[in-house]
N, C-alpha and C positions, 0 to 999 in steps of 0.2 A: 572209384566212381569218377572217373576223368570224362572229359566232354570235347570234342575237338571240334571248333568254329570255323567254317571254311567261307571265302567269299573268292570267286573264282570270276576274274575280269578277263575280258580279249588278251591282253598281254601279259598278266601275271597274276599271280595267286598270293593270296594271303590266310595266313593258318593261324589259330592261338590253339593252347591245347589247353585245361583247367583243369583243376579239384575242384568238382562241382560243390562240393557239401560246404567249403570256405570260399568257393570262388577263386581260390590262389591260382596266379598264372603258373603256370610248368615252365612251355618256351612258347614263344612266336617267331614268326618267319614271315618272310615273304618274297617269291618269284620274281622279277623283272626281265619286262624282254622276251615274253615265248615267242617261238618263231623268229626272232631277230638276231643281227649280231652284239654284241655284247651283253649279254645275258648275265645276272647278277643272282644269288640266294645268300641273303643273310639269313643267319638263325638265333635270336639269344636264348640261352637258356638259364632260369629261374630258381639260383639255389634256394633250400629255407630259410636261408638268414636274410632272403630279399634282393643277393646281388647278383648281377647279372655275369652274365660270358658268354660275351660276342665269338660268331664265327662266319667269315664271310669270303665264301667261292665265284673267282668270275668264269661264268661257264655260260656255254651257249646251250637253251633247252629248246626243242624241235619242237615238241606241244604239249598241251596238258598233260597227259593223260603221261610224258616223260617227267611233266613237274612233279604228279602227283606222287611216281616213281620214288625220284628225287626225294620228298617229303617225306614217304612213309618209313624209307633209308634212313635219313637222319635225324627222326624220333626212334627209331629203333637202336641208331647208334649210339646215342644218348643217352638210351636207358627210361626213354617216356613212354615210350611201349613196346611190348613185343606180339602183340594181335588182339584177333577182337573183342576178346576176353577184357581187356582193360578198358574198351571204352563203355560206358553207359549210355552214349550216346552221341550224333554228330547231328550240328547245325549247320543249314547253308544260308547266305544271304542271296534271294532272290528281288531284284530290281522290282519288276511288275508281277503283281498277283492277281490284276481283275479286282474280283468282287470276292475272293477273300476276304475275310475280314477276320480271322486268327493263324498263328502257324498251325502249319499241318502234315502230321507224316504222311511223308512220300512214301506211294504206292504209284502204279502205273496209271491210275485215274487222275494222279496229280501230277503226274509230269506230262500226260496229255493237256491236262489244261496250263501250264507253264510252257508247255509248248506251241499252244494257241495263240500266247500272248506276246509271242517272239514281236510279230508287226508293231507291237504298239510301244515294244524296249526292244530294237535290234541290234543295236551293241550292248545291251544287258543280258536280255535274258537269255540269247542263246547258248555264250560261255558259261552263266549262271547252271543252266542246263547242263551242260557239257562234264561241268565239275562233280554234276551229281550224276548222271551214267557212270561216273569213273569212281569215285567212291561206293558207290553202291555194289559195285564190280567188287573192289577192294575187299569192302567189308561187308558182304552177304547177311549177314547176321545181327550187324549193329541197327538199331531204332536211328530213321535218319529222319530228319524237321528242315521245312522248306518255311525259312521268315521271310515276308515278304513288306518291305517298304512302305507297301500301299496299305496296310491293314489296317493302321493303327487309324489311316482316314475315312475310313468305310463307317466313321458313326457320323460325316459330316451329313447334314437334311439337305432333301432333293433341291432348297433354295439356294445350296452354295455349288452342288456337283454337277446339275445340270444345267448345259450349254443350250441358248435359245436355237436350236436345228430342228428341223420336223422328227417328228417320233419314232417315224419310219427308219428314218436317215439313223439315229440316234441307237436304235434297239435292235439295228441288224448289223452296224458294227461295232457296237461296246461304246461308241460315245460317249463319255462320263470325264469330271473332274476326277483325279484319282488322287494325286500327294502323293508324295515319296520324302524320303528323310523319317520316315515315322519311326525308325527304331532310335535315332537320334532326340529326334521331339518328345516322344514318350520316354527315355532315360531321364533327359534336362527334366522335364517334368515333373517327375517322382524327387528329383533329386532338390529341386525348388521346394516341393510341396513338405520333404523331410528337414531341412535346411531351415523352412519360415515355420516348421513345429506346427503345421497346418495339413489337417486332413484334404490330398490332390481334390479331393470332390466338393471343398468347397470354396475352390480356387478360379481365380480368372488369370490366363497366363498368355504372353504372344512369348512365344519361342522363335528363335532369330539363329537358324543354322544355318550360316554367314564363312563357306568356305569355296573352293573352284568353283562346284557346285551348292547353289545358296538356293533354301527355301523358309519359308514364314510359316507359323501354325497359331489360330487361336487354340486355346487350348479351357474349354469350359465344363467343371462339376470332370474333370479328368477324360473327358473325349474330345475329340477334336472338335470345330464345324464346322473349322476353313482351312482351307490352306491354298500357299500361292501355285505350286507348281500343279499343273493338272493334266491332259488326257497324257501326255509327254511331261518327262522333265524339262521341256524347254519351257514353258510361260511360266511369268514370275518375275521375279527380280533379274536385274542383269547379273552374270558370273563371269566365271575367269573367259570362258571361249561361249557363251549361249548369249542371245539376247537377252531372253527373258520377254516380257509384254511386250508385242508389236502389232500394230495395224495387221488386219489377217491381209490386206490386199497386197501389199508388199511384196510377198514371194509371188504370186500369180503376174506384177507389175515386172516385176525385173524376169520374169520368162517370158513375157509378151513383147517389152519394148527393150530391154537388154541381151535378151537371146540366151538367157543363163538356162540349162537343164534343171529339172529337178534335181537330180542330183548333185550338180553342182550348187544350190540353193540349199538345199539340204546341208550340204556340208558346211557351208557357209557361216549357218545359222548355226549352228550347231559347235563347229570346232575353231571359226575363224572371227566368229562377235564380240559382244564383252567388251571386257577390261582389254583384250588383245587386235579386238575390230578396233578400239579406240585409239589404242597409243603402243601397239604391238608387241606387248606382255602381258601376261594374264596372272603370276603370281603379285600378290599385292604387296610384298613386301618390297618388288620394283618398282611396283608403280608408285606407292608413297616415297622412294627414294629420289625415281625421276621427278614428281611433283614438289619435293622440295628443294629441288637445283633448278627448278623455275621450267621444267618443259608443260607446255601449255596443252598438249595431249593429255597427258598422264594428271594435271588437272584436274582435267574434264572428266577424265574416266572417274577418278577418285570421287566430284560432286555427284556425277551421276550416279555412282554405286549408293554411297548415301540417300540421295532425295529418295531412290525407288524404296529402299530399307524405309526411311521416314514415313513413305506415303504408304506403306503397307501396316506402319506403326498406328498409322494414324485410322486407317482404313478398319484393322481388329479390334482397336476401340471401340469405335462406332459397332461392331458385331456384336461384339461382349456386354455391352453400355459399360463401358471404363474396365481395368484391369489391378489385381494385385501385384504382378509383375511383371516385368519384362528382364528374359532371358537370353541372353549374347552366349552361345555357343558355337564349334569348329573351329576351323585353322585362321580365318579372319577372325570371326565372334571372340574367339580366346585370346588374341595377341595383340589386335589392332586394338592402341587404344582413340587412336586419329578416326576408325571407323567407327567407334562407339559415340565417341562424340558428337562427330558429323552428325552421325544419324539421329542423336535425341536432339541436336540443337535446334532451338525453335520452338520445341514443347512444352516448356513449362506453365503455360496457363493450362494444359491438361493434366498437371501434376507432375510429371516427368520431368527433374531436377537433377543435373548430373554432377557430380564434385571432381573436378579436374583433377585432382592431388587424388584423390581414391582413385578412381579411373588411370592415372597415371604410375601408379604404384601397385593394382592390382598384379597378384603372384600367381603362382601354385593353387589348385583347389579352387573353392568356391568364394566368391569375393562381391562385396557390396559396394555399388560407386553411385548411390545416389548421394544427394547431398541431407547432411542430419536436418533434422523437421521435428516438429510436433505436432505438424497437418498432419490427419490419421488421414488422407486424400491420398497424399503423395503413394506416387508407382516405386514401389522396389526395382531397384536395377541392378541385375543377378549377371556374373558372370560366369558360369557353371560349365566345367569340362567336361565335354561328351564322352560315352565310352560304347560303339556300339556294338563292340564284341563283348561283351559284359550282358548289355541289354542278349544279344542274340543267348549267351549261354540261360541266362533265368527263362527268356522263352521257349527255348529245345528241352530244360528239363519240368518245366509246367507242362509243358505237351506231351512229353512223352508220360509222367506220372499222372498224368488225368487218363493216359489209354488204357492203363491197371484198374483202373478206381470201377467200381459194378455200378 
């Protein structure tokens, strides 16, 4: 009963393959570089005693549909599978889903509508797209699930998702808050809710997936009703290359009086803002190294990343009326503990009390860094490893066994 989890980006692929019934990983893999030169495929594979055995080719791959080649090759060489017969199932991770609001097996009525939604994720969704024509090819027979990002926000109320634009304007082209990060936000989640021995439903929680790509979620009674990124992943907090919140006049200013194209604006905002607009890197582990050898950029980019985190800390408060915790998850959320800090500092007259020495010490797994209390007040400050190819495998096979059930 293996499940094989695909997430298919413009440049490369990423594969895990499972024992669904343990969840145990088999091997993972991942693509770099389609279409370019130096193209990379690592694979590890997942003995039962838990260790691994790295294998890793540099090859140049021409495009998907050679990655996916590529892939089904070296699970077969492996011995992880030999056809369709071994899998029970495959998930994809699609970017934008609309008004999805569960995964859902792909049929041709759902890749028409994933195919709608290209405009609104066009560096997502159409590789996303792309991966499932090709497996679908591949494997004719296998039960395939389209998770989509946005779902898990679709129980947000028309007071957080809808943008003040005329209705017209709004209902003839999708205009809506949407959120993405939901298979992360809903992991951290469940994983808080099992962790504090607290039924998620009667939890208040801001989830803080805090990496290149950063978004916020309240999280209330286990459904969302906000979250920062919306019609696009770009509004929000600022990240490694997106602004995140800005004045809407901006782009329309700088094509009227700077002469910039859309496109050139677009990309702008998009690949060249951020932590990289600010002090011209966008992993953060440079930018806190430049910020502590005194460059005055890398700084700035660093307060800035925090205050926005803060004011959105501050802001799901106020949604929730107060929270039981707060969750620092992803490749920032998990390691930085410079970012955790910045961000609750300031807070504690709203209960959020952070202990430097926890926070500085937090490991592996799940870890607590607020500071000890007997205020039953105080916010838990959770540091929780995401895992959302984990999350994808539990929702590809909830979906598919619910399409058996009469």
């Amino acid at each position: 009963m293996n499940v094989l989890v695909l997430n298919s980006g413009s440049s490369s692929i990423k594969y895990q393959l499972f024992e669904a019934r343990d969840a145990r990983v088999l091997t993972v893999g991942t693509i770099e570089k389609i279409g370019e030169p130096g193209g990379r495929f690592v694979q590890h594979l997942c003995a039962p005693d838990g260790t691994m055995r790295d294998s890793e080719r540099l090859l140049s791959v021409a495009d998907a549909r050679a990655g996916y080649a590529l892939i089904v090759e070296a699970l077969k060489q492996c011995g992880a599978l030999h056809g369709d017969a071994d899998l029970f199932g495959i998930g994809h991770r699609v970017v934008h889903g609309g008004k999805f609001e569960d995964p859902a097996l792909i049929d041709d009525a759902v890749i028409s509508e994933i195919r709608a939604m290209i405009p609104l994720a066009p560096l997502h969704n159409g590789p996303n797209l792309a991966g499932i024509e090709i497996a679908r090819e591949l494997f004719p027979r296998v039960p395939q699930v389209a998770v989509f990002d946005t779902a898990f926000h679709q129980t947000m109320p028309p007071r957080a998702f809808t943008y003040p634009l005329p209705r017209e304007i709004r209902d003839a082209h999708h205009i809506r808050r949407y959120g993405f990060h939901g298979t992360s936000h809903s992991f951290v989640a469940r994983q808080a809710a099992a962790y504090l021995q607290r039924p998620l439903e009667s939890l208040k929680l801001i989830t803080l997936h805090l990496g290149n790509g950063a978004s916020a979620a309240a999280i209330q009674h286990g459904a969302s009703i906000d979250t920062s990124m919306g019609m696009t992943p770009l509004e929000g907090l600022m990240m490694g290359t997106r602004c995140g919140d800005l004045d809407p006049e901006i782009p329309t200013y700088l094509m009227r009086v700077a002469g910039l194209s859309y496109a050139e604006v677009e990309k702008m905002l998009n690949s060249a803002s951020g932590l990289k607009g600010l002090c011209g890197v966008n992993d953060m582990r440079e930018v806190e190294r430049l910020a502590a050898s005194g460059n005055a950029d890398a700084e700035l980019a660093l307060e800035i990343f925090c205050y926005r985190v803060k004011k959105y800390i501050g802001a799901y408060l106020a949604a929730l009326g107060g929270a039981d915790a707060i969750v620092f998850t992803a490749g920032i959320g998990e390691h930085s503990a410079t970012v955790r800090a910045r961000s609750c500092r300031g807070l504690e007259r709203l209960g959020i009390v952070l202990d430097d020495t926890r926070n500085r010490a937090s490991s592996h797994g799940i870890n607590e860094i607020q500071a000890e209390s007997t205020d039953t007040n105080r916010v838990k400050i959770l540091v929780i490893p995401t895992n959302e190819e984990l999350e994808l495998l539990r929702l590809t096979v909830d979906c598919i066994n619910a399409r058996s059930k009469p």
